[in-house]
N, C-alpha and C positions, 0 to 999 in steps of 0.2 A: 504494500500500500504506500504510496509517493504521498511523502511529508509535506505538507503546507507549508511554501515559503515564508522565513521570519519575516515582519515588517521591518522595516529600516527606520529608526526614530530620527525626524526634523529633529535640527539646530536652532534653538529659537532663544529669545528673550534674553533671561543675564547669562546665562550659557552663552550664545551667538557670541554677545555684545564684551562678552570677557578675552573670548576666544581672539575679537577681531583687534581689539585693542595692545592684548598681548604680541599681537603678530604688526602692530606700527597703525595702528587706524588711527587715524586725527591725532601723527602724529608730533607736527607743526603748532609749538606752543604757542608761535605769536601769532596767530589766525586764528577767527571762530564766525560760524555760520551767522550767528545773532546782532554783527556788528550794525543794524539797520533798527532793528526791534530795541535795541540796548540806547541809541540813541536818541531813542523816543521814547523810552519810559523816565530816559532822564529829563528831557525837556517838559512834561508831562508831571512829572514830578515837581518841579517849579511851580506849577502852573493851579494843579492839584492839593497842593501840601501833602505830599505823600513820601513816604521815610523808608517801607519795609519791602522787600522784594525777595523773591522767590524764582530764582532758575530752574526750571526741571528739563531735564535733559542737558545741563550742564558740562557736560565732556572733562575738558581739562582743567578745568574754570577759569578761562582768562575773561567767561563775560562777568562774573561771580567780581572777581579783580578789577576788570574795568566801571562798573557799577561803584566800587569804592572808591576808588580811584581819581575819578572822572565825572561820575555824579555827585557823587556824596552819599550816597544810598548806603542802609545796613541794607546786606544782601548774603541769603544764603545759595547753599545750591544741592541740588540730588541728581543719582545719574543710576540707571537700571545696574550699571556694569562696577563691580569692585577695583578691578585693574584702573578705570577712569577717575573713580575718586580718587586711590591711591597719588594718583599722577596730579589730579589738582592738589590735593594737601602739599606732595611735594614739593608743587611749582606755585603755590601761594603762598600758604603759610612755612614755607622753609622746613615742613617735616623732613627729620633725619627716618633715612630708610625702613630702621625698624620699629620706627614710633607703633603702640598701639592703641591709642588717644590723641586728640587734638592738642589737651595741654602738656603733650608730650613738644609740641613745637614752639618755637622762636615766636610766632605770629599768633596772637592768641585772637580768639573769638572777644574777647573783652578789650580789647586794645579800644580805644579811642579811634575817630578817623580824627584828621586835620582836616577841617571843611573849610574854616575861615578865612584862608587864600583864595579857594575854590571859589567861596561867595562872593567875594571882591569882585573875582575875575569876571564872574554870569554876570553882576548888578554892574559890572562897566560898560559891559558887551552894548547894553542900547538900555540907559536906566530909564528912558521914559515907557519904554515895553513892559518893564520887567514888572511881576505880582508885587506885591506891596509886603512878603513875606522871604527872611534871608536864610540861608542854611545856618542851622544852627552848629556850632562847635562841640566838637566831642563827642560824636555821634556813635556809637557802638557800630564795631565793624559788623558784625552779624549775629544774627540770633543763634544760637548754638545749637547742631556741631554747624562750623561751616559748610562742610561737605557731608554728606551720607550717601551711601548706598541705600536705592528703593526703585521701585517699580510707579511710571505714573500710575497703575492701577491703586497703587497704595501708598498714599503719600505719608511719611511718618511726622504730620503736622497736624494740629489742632484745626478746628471748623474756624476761618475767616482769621485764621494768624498772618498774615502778610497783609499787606496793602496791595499789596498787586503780586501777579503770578507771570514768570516770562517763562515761553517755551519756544524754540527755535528748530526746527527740523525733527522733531520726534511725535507727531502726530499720525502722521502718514507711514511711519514703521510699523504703525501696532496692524496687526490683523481686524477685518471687518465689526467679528464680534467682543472686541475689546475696545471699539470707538466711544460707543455712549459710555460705557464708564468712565473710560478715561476723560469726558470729559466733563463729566461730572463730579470726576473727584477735582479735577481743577477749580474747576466755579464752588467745590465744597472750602478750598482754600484761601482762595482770595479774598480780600472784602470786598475792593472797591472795582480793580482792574485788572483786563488779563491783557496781554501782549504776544503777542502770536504771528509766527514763520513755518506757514506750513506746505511746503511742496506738492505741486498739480499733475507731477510728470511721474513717470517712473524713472526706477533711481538709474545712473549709470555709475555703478561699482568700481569701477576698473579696474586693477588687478587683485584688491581683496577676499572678494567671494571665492574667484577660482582657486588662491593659494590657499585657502584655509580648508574647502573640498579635496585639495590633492594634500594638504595634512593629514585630513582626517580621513581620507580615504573612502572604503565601501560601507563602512560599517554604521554610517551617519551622513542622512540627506541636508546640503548646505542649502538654502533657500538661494532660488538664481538672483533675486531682487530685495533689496532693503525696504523699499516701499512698496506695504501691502494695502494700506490707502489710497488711493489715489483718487480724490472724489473733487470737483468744481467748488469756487467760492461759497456758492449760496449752501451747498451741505455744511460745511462747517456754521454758514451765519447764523443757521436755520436751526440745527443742533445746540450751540450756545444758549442760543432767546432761549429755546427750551430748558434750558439750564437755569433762565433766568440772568443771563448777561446780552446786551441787545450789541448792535454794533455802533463803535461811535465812530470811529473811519478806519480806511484803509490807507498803509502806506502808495498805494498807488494812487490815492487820492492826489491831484494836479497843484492841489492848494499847499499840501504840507513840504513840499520841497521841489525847489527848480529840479534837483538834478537829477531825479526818480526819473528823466526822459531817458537816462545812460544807463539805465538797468536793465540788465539782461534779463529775457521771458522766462529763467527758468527760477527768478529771484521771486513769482508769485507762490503765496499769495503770503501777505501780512498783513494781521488787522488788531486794533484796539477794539475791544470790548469792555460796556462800563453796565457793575452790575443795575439793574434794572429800577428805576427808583429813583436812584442816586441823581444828584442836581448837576446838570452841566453848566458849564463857565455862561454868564451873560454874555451875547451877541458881539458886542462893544469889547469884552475882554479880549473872546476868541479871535473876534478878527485882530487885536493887537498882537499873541499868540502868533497868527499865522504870519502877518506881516513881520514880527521878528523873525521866524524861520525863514523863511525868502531873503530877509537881507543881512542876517549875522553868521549863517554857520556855513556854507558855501556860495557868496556870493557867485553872481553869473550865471549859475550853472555847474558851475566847476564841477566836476564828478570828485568824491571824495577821496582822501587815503584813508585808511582803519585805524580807527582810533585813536587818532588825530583833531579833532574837530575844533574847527578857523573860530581863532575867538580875536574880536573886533578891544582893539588896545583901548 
């Protein structure tokens, strides 16, 4: 009697995502997907009074870093994959290799940021634009731990602990029937705002699905493609409101920046979402708001360099 072929078990979730990272994925510390989204939760933030921030899907964390750094933001971050935190703690907080705790490192979660040059620099930028509210100093670099390992399906943060939730390129990974939760657990997070980069296309891999297939060989089916979503703007907008988050623009909106015209097609979709209720800016604010983005942070047009952003002396 001929035995029934074993199934082959998929490579999926923190398994996949441990496997790709260990073999060099996003391995370029000074690059991140979110450099667009991260932009605009900082200027958003200004505008908002909004202080606490939430990367999920974080990678190495240079957005987790740039958010300190740059906004002023406490900001933490989570990433499905252990290898990936490992590497932000590394490359953030200065963990020595065998730390087994955050306050095992140089760079503590309690540290102070220094904002009060920061705030100088924004209230110079164009003071007649700016809110009538300054960054305040001493700002806790992040809610503790700075990094963890977690699954969006399960975010290990309390109901509406951040002020806002950033996720950049990990929506469109999860499989069909892990969408509504996942984004459900997002809107369980945030309070006010979510910030969101979520890819329309399927992925193009390039060499790391194949090396990690010829790793692992027969015994384990690699998925050909990273992105198992792959669904138009309005599923997601349509999915949020259900959530209870409506939309308040997108970055391809025409208004929020000249140089969104240099962006390449594969850079949709990104959108602000503001939870449902919540008051938006008076008219007269907003369009000040917009009129300072068009003329402080890359005048002309100019297409931007990352993380870098043109501050007017």
């Amino acid at each position: 009697m001929a035995t029934a072929p074993t199934a082959v078990p998929t490579l999926g979730g923190r398994d996949l995502y441990n496997a790709l990272y260990a073999g060099g994925y996003h391995s370029n510390l000074g690059f991140s997907h979110a450099e667009f989204v991260m932009y605009e939760a900082s200027e958003m933030a200004a505008w908002y009074n909004f202080s606490t921030v939430l990367d999920v899907g974080c990678s190495h964390g240079l957005g987790v870093k740039w958010l300190w750094e740059h906004g002023g933001l406490t900001a933490s971050g989570v990433d499905v994959s252990d290898v990936a935190v490992a590497q932000a703690r590394r490359a953030r907080l200065n963990c020595p290799q065998k730390a087994t705790s955050e306050e095992q490192c140089p760079v503590r979660a309690s540290d102070a940021l220094n904002t009060y040059r920061l705030a100088r620099k924004m209230l110079r930028r164009n003071a007649t634009t700016r809110p009538p509210w300054p960054l305040p100093h001493g700002r806790p670099r992040c809610i503790p731990p700075c990094f963890s390992a977690a699954s969006v399906l399960a975010l290990p943060r309390p109901d509406r602990s951040f002020d806002a939730v950033l996720s950049s390129d990990v929506l469109e990974h999860l499989s069909p029937e892990e969408v509504q939760p996942a984004i459900a657990e997002l809107a369980r997070v945030a309070r006010s705002f979510l910030f969101l980069k979520i890819s329309n296309r399927r992925d193009q891999a390039g060499p790391d699905l194949p090396r990690l297939a010829a790793e692992k060989g027969p015994s384990v089916k690699v998925p050909d493609t990273l992105h198992l979503s792959v669904k138009p703007p309005n599923f997601w907008i349509e999915g949020f409101a259900q959530a209870g988050f409506v939309l308040h623009h997108t970055l391809e909106d025409e208004r929020q920046y000249e140089w969104l015209k240099y962006r390449a097609a594969h850079m949709c979709c990104s959108f602000v979402f503001i939870r449902q209720g919540l008051p938006l800016l008076p008219p007269a604010l907003d369009n000040k708001r917009l009129e300072h983005l068009r003329s402080s942070w890359w005048p002309a047009g100019a297409a931007p360099h990352i993380f870098e952003p043109h501050i007017v002396p």
